[in-house]
C-alpha positions as CSV (number, residue, x, y, z in Angstrom):
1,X,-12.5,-64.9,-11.7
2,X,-15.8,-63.1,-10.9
3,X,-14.6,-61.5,-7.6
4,X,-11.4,-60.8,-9.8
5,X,-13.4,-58.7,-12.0
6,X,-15.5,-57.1,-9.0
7,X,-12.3,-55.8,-7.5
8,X,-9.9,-55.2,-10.3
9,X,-12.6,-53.7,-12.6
10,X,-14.1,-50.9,-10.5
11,X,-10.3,-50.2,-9.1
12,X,-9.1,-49.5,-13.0
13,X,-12.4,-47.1,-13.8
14,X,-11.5,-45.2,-10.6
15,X,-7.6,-44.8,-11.1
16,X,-8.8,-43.7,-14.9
17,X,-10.9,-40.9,-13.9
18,X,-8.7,-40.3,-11.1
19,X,-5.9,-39.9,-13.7
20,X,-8.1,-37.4,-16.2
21,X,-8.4,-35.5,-12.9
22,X,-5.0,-34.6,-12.2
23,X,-4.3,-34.0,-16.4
24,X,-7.2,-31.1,-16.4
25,X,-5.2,-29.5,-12.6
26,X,-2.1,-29.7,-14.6
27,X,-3.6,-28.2,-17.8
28,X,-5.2,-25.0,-15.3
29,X,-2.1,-24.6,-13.3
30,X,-0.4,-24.7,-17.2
31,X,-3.4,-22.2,-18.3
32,X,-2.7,-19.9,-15.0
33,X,1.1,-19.2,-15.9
34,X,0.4,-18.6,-19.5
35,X,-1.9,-15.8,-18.7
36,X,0.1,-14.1,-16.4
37,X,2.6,-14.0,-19.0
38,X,0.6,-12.7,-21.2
39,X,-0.6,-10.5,-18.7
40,X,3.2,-9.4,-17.6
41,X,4.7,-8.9,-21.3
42,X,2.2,-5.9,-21.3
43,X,3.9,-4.9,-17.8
44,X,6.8,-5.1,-19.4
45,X,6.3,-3.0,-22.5
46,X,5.0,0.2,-20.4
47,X,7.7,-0.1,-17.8
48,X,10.8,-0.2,-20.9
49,X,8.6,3.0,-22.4
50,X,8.8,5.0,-19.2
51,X,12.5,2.8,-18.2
52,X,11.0,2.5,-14.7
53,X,10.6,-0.2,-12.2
54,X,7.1,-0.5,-11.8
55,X,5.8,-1.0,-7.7
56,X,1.8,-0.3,-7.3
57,X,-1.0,1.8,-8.6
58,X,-0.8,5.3,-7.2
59,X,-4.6,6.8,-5.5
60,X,-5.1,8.6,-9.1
61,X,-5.0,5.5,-10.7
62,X,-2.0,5.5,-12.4
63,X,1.2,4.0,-12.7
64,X,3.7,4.8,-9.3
65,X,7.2,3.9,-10.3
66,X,9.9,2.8,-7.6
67,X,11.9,4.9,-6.4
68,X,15.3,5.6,-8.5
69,X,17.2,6.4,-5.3
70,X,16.1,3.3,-3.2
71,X,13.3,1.2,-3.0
72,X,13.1,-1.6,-1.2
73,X,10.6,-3.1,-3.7
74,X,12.7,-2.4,-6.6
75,X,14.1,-6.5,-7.1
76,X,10.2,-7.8,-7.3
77,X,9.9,-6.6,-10.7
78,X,12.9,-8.3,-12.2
79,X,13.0,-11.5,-10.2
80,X,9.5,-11.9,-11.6
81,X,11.0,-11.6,-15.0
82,X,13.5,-14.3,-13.9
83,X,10.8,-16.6,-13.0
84,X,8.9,-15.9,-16.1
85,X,12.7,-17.1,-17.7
86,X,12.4,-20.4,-15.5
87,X,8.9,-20.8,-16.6
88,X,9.0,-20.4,-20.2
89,X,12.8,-20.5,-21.2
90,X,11.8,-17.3,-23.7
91,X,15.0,-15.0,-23.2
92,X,13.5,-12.3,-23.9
93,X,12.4,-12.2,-20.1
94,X,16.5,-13.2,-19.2
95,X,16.8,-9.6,-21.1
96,X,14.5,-7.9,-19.4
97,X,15.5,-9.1,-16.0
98,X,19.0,-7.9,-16.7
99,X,17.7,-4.7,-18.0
100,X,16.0,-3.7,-15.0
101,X,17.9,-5.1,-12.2
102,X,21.1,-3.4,-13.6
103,X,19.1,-0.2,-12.9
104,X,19.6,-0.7,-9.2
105,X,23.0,-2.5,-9.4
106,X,24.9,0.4,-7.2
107,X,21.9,-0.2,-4.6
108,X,24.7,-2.8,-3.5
109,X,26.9,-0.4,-1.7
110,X,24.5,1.3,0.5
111,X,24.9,0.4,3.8
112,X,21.7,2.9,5.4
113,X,19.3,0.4,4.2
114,X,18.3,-3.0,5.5
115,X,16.3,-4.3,2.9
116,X,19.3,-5.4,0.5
117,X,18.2,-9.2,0.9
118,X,15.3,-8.0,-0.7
119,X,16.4,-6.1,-3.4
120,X,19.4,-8.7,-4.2
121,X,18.1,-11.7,-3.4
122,X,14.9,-11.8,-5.6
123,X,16.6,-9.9,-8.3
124,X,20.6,-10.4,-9.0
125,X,20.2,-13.9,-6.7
126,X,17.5,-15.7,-8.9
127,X,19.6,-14.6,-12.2
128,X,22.8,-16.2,-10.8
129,X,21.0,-19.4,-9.8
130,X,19.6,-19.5,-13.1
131,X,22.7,-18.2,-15.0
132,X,25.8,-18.7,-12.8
133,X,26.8,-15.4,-13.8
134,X,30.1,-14.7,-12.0
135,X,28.9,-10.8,-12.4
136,X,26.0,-11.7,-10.3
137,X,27.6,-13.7,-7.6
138,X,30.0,-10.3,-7.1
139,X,26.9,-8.5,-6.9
140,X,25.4,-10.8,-4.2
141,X,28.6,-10.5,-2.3
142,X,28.7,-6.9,-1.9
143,X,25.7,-6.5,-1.2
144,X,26.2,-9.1,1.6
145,X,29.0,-7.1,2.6
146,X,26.7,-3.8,3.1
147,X,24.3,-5.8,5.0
148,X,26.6,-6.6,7.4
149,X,27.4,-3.3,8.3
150,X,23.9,-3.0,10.1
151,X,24.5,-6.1,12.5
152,X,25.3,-5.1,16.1
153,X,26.0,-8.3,17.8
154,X,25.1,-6.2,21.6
155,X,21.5,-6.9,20.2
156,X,22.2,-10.1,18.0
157,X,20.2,-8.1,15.2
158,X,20.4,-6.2,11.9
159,X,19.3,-3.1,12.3
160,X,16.2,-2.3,10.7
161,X,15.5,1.8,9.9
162,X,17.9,4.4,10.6
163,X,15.8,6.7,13.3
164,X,18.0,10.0,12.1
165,X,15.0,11.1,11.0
166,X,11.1,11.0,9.6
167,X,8.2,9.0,11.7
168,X,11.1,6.4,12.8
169,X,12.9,9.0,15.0
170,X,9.2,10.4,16.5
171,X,8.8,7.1,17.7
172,X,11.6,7.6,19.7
173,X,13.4,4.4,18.9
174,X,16.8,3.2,18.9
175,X,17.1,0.5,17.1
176,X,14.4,-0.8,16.0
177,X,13.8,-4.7,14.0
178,X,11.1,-5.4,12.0
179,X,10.0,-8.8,11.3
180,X,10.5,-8.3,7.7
181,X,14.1,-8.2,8.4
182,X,14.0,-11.9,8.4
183,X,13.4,-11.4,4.5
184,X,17.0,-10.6,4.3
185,X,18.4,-13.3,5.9
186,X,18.5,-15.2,2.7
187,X,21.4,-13.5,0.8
188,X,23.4,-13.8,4.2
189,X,22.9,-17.3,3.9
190,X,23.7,-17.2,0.2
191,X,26.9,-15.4,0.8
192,X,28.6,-17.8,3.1
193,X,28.1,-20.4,0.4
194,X,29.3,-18.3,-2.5
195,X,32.2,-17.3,-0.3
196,X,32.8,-20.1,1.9
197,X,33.2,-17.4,4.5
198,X,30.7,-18.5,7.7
199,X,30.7,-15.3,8.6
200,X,27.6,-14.3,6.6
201,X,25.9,-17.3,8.2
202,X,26.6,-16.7,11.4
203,X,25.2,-13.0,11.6
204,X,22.0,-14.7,10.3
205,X,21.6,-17.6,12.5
206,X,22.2,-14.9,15.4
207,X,19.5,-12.7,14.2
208,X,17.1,-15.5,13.8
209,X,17.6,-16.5,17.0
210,X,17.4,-13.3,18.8
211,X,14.3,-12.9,16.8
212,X,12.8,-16.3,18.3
213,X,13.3,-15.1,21.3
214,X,11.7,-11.7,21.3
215,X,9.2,-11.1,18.5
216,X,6.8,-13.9,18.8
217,X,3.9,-14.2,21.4
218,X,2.8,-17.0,23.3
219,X,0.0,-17.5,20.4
220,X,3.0,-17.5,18.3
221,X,2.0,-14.5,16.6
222,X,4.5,-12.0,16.3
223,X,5.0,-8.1,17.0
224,X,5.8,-5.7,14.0
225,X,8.8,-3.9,15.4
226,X,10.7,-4.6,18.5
227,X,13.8,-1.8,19.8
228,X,16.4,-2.6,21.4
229,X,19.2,-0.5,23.2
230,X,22.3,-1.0,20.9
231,X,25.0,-0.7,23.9
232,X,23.1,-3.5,25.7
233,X,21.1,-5.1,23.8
234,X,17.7,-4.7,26.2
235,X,14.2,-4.8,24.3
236,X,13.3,-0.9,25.0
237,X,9.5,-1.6,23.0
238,X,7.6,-3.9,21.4
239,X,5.2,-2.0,18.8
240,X,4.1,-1.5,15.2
241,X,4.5,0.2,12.2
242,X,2.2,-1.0,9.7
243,X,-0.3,-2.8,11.7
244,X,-3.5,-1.9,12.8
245,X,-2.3,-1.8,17.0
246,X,0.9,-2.6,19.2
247,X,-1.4,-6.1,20.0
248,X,-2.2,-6.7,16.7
249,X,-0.9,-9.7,14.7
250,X,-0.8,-7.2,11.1
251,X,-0.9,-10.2,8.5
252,X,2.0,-9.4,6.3
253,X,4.3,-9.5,9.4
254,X,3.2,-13.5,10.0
255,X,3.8,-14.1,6.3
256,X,7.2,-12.6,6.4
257,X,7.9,-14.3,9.9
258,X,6.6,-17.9,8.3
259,X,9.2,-17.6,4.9
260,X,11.9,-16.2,7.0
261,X,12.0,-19.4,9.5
262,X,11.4,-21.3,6.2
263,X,14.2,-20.4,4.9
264,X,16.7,-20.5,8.2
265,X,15.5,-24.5,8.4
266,X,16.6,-24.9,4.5
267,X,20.0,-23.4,5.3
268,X,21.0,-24.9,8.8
269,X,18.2,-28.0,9.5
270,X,18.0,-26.5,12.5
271,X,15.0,-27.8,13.9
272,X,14.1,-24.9,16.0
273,X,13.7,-23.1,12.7
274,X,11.4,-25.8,11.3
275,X,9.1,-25.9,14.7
276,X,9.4,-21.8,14.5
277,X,7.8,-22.2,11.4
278,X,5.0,-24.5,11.8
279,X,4.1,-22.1,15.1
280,X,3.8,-19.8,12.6
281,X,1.8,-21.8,9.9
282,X,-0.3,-22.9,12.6
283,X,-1.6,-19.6,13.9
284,X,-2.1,-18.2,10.2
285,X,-4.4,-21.1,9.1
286,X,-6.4,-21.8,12.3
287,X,-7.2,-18.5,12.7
288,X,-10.7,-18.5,13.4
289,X,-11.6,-14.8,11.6
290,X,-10.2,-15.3,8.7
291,X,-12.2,-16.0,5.8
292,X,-13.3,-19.2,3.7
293,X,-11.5,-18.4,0.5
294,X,-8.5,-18.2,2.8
295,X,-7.2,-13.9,1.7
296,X,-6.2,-12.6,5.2
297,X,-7.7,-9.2,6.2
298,X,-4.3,-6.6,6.1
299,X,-4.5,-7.4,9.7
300,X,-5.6,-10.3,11.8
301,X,-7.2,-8.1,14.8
302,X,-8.2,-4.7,12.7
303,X,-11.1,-3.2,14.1
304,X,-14.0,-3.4,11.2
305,X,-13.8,-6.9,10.1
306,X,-15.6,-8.2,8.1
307,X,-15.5,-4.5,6.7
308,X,-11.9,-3.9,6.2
309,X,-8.8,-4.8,2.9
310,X,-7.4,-7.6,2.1
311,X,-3.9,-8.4,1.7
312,X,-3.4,-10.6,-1.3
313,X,0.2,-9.6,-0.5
314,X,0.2,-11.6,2.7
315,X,-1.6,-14.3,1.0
316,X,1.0,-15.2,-1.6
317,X,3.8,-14.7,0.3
318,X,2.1,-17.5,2.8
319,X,1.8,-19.7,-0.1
320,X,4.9,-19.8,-1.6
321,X,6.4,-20.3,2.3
322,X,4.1,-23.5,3.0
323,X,5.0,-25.1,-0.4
324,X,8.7,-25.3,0.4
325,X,7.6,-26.3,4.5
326,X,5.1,-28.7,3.3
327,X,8.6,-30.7,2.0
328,X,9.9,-30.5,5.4
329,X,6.9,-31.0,7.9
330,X,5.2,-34.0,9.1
331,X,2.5,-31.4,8.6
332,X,0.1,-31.5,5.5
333,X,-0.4,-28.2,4.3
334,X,-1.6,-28.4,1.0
335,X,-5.1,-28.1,1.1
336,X,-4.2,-24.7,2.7
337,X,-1.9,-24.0,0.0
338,X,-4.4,-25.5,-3.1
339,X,-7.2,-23.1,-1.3
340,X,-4.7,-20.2,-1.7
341,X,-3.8,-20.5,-4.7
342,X,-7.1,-21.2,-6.0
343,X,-8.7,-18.4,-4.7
344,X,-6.1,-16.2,-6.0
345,X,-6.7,-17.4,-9.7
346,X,-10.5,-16.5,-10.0
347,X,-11.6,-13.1,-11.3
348,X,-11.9,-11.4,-8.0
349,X,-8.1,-11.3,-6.9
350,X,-6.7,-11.9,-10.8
351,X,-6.7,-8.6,-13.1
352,X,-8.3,-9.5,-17.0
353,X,-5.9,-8.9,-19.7
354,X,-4.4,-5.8,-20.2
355,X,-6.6,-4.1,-16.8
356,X,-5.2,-3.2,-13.6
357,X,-2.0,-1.4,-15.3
358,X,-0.9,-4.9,-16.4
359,X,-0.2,-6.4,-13.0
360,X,-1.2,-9.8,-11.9
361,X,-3.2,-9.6,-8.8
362,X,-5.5,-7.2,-7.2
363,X,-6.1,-5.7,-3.3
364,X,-3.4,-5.9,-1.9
365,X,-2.2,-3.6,1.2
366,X,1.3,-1.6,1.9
367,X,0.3,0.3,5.2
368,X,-2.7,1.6,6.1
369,X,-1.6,3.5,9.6
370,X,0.5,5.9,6.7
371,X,-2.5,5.7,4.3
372,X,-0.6,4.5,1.7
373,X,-1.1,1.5,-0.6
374,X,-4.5,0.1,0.5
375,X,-6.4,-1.5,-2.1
376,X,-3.9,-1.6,-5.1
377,X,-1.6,-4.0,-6.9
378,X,2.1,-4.4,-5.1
379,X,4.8,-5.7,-7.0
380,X,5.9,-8.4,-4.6
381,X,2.4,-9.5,-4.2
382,X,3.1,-11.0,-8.3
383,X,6.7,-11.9,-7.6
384,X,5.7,-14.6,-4.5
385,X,2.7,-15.5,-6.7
386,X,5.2,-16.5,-9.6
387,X,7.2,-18.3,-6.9
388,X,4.9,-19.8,-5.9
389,X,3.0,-21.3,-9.2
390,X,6.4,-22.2,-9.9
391,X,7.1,-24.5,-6.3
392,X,3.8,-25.8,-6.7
393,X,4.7,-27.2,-10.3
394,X,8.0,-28.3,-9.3
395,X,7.4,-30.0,-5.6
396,X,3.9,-31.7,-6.7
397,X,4.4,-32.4,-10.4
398,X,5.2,-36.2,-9.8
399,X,1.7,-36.5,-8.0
400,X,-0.3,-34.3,-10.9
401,X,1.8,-35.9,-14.0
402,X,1.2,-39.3,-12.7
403,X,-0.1,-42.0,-15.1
C-alpha cells in the first residue's frame, strides 16, 4: 500500500497541475482571438465608412485602400471576416464578409491576372465552405475558369505577370512564374471537386510538378521567379522580384512555396508533395540566421542582418502551413509553430487596441527592391494569422481540453 501511495500519489499531483496548465494555454489562445476581434470590428467600421478594402498603411501613415480595379490582396480582408464568423458564430462578420467580397465579385472574369486563387479562394471559397452557398460555388467556378486561361502546358505552368508592360517587360521576360503562384493552386483543386471535372486538377498537379522541378535549390530553398520560353517550355532565367538578390532565398517566397506543397499533399497524397514540403519546413526552421523569437528577416540572405525588417507576413503564413503539415508528417513541428505564434502575440508584433489603423499585426514587408511596404501592417499578414489561431484550436484542442 505504501509504494502504492509513493507512485499513484505524486503521478495524480503532476497530471493535476499538468491539467491547470493546458486550461490557462486554452484560456490565452481564447484571450488572443477575442482581442483581435475586438481589434478587427474597429477595422471594420473605418473600412464600411470609406466602403474600401483595406490592404496596409501607406508611408504617410494612413490608411492605403486596395485597389478597386484589381488587387491581388483584395480577398484577405473578407476571408478574415469569414474566420472571425467561424470563430465566433456573430453574423454580423457573415455580413460583412459578404459585403466586401461582393465588391470584387466581377474580379472572376479577368483572365490578365494570376492571382485569382488568391482573391477567390480566401474570400468567396471560405464563405461557401462555411455557407454552401450555391452563389459562391458559381463564383469559385468561374474564376477557376479564368485561371485556366493562363496555363500553357509547353511550360507545365500558369503564367504568372503579363510582361506587355511596366518593370515585368524591362526584365525582359517571357513568361515568367513566381513561387507565389503555388497560392493559387488551391481553387484549381477546389474546382475539380465542385465540378467533378479533373481538369482543374490536373492543370494544378502539372504546375506543381514543373515547379518541383525548377524553382527549388539543392538547399531546397527556392528562386523568386523562374521564365520560361512559352513555345518550348526551356527555363530562359532564374531571378527575383521581391528579394533582396537572384541567390537569395527572400522569406515570403519559402512561406508561399511551404503552404503551396501543403496544400498539393491535402488534395492528391501525393507523397512527393508531402516530402516537397518538409524540404521546405526544414530549411525555414534550421536556418541558422534567423532569430530566437523565430520572425524571419524579409529575406533569408539580405545584406544588413541583424540590421534589416522583418516579415511578420512570412511568419504567419509559415505557421498556418506547419499546423495543417504537422497532421501529415512524421515530423514534430509544433514547438516551431507554439514559438511562432507566441512571439506574434506579445506587444512587439501585436498592435494595442484601436492603434496601428486597427490591423492585427505589425512589420511586416511587401517588397523592398520597389520600396514599397516595408515596415507596415499587410492584410494577409492578419488573414494567415486568423487561420492559423484557428488550425491551432481545431488540430490540438483534444490535447489542450484534456481532463
Amino acid at each position: 500500500m505504501k509504494l502504492i501511495k509513493k507512485i499513484v500519489l505524486p503521478l495524480l499531483i503532476c497530471l493535476f497541475y499538468s491539467c491547470q496548465e493546458k486550461k490557462a494555454e486554452t484560456k490565452k489562445e481564447e484571450s488572443v482571438m477575442e482581442k483581435a476581434e475586438k481589434q478587427f470590428s474597429l477595422l471594420v467600421v473605418e473600412a464600411e465608412k470609406a466602403n474600401r478594402i483595406p490592404r496596409t498603411i501607406n508611408k504617410d501613415g494612413e490608411m492605403h485602400w486596395a485597389k478597386e480595379r484589381f488587387d491581388w490582396t483584395e480577398g484577405f480582408f473578407p476571408g478574415s471576416c469569414w474566420y472571425l464568423f467561424e470563430a465566433t458564430g456573430n453574423k454580423k462578420w457573415q455580413m460583412a464578409a459578404e459585403k466586401f467580397q461582393a465588391q470584387f465579385e466581377s474580379h472572376k472574369h479577368l483572365t490578365t491576372n494570376h492571382d485569382l486563387g488568391f482573391v477567390f479562394n480566401c474570400s468567396y471559397g471560405n464563405g461557401f465552405r462555411l455557407t454552401k452557398n450555391e452563389a459562391f460555388k458559381e463564383v469559385m467556378i468561374t474564376a477557376s475558369n479564368s485561371l485556366l486561361t493562363r496555363f500553357n502546358p509547353n511550360v507545365g505552368c500558369i503564367k504568372s505577370w503579363d510582361v506587355t508592360g511596366g518593370w515585368q517587360k524591362e526584365r525582359g521576360w517571357m513568361f515568367p512564374v513566381i513561387v507565389d503562384n503555388m497560392m493559387n493552386l488551391e481553387l484549381l483543386f477546389e474546382a475539380s471537386k465542385l465540378t467533378g471535372d479533373s481538369k482543374y486538377k490536373e492543370a494544378a498537379i502539372t504546375h506543381a510538378n514543373t515547379t518541383i522541378k525548377n524553382h527549388f535549390r539543392e538547399n531546397n530553398s527556392s528562386f523568386h521567379v523562374v521564365d520560361y520560353n512559352p513555345e518550348t517550355g526551356e527555363v530562359r532565367h532564374k531571378q527575383t522580384a521581391q528579394g533582396f538578390s537572384h541567390d537569395s532565398s527572400w522569406a515570403r517566397g519559402q512561406a508561399w512555396g511551404l503552404y503551396g506543397y501543403t496544400v498539393c499533399y491535402r488534395y492528391t497524397k501525393d507523397k512527393k508533395y508531402l516530402e516537397q514540403a518538409q524540404k521546405i519546413a526544414n530549411y525555414i526552421l534550421n536556418f541558422k540566421g534567423t532569430p530566437e523569437d523565430g520572425i524571419p528577416y524579409w529575406d533569408y540572405n539580405a545584406e544588413h542582418i541583424p540590421n534589416e525588417p522583418r516579415d511578420v507576413s512570412a511568419a504567419t503564413i509559415t505557421a498556418s502551413a506547419l499546423i495543417e503539415l504537422d497532421k501529415y508528417s512524421k515530423e514534430n513541428y509544433k514547438g516551431a509553430i507554439d514559438k511562432i505564434l507566441n512571439t506574434l502575440a506579445t506587444k512587439e508584433y501585436t498592435a494595442a487596441l484601436g492603434e496601428n489603423h486597427n490591423f492585427l499585426l505589425k512589420h511586416s514587408v511587401g517588397s523592398i527592391p520597389h520600396n514599397n511596404e516595408i515596415d507596415v501592417p499587410l492584410n494577409y499578414a492578419d488573414y494567415y494569422y486568423f487561420e492559423a489561431l484557428l488550425r491551432y484550436k481545431n488540430e490540438y484542442k483534444t490535447e489542450s481540453n484534456e481532463e
